[in-house]
C-alpha positions as CSV (number, residue, x, y, z in Angstrom):
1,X,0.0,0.0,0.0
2,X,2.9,2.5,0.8
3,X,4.6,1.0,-2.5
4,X,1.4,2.2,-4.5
5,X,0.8,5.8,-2.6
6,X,5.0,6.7,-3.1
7,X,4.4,5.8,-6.4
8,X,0.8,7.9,-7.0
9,X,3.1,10.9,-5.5
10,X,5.8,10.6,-7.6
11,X,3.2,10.8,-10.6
12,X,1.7,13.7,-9.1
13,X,5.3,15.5,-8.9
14,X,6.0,15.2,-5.7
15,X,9.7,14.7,-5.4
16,X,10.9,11.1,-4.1
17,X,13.0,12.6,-1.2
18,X,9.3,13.7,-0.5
19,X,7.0,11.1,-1.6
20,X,8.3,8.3,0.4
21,X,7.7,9.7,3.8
22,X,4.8,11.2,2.8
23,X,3.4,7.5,1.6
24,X,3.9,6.1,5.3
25,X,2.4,9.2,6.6
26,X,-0.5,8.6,4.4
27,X,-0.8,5.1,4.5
28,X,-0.4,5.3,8.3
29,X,-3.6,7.9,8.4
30,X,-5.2,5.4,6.6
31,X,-4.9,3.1,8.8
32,X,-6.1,5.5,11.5
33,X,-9.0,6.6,9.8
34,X,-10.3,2.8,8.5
35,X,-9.8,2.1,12.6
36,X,-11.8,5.2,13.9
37,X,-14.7,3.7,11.1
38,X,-14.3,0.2,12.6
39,X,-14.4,1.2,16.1
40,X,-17.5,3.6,15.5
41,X,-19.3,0.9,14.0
42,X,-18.3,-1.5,16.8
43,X,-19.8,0.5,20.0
44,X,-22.8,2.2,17.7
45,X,-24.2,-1.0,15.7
46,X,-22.8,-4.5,17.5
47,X,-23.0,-3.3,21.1
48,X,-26.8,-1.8,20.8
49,X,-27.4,-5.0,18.4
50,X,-25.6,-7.4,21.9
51,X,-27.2,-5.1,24.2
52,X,-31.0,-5.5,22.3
53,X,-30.2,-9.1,22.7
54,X,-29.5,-9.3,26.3
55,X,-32.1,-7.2,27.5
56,X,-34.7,-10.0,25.1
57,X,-33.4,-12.5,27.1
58,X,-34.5,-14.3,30.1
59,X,-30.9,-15.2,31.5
60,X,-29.7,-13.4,33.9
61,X,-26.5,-14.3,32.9
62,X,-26.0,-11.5,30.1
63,X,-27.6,-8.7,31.6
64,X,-24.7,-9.0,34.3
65,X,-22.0,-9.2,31.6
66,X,-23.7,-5.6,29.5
67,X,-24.2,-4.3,33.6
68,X,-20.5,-5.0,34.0
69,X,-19.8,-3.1,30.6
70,X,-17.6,-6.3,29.1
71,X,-19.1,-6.1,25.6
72,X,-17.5,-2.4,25.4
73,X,-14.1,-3.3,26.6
74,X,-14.1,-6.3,24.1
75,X,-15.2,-3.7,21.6
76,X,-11.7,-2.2,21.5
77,X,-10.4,-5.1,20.4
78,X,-11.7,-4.4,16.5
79,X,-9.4,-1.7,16.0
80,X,-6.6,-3.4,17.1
81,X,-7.3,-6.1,14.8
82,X,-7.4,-3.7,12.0
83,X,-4.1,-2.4,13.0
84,X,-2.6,-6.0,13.7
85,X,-4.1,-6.7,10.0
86,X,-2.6,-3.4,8.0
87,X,1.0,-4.3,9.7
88,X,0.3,-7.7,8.1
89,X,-1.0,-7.4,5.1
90,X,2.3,-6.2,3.0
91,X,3.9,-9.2,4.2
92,X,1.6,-12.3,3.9
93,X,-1.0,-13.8,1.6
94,X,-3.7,-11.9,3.8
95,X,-7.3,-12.4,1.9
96,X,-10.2,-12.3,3.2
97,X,-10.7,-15.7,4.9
98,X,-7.1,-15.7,6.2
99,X,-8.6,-12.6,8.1
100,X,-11.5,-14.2,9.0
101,X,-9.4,-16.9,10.3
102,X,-7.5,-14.8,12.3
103,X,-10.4,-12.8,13.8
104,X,-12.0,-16.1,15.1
105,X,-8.9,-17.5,16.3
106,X,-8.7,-14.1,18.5
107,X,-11.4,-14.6,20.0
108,X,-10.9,-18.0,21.0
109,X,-8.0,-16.9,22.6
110,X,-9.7,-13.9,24.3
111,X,-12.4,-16.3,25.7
């Protein structure tokens, strides 16, 4: 992704000296910005969606988890995962059921 963005700069005249900072710079704002997205669409759409769910049920169970807040500390987790997946994408064969793959294997762990 940096590779492609130094490149688009260069085509756009932006010297090289400049360009290839400027790509991680970019690319790293990026990365920022698709996390932000992730993490506002985490806490605004899954926890109301878990929360919905909870309060429907008859267990007790899960209203003590939402009471005890654990579904927005897990929530954090999504933007790491976009950040562990960016740092990993250049590198590996990353498509997306490797990520899938990865994701549920997180949680596993996490659990």
């Amino acid at each position: 992704m940096i590779e492609k963005i130094t490149e688009l700069l260069v085509h756009y005249s932006v010297p090289p000296s400049i360009a290839s900072p400027a790509g991680y710079v970019l690319a790293l704002g990026c990365v920022v910005l698709v996390s932000f997205v992730v993490d506002f669409l985490t806490r605004r759409v899954l926890l109301r969606l878990i929360a919905a769910l909870a309060k429907r049920s008859k267990t007790t169970f899960d209203d003590a988890v939402i009471s005890n807040k654990v579904p927005e500390k897990f929530a954090h987790i999504a933007p790491a995962i976009v950040f562990y997946l960016s740092k990993t994408a250049p590198r590996t064969n990353l498509t997306p059921q490797n990520s899938l793959h990865f994701s549920l294997r997180m949680c596993r762990t996490l659990l």
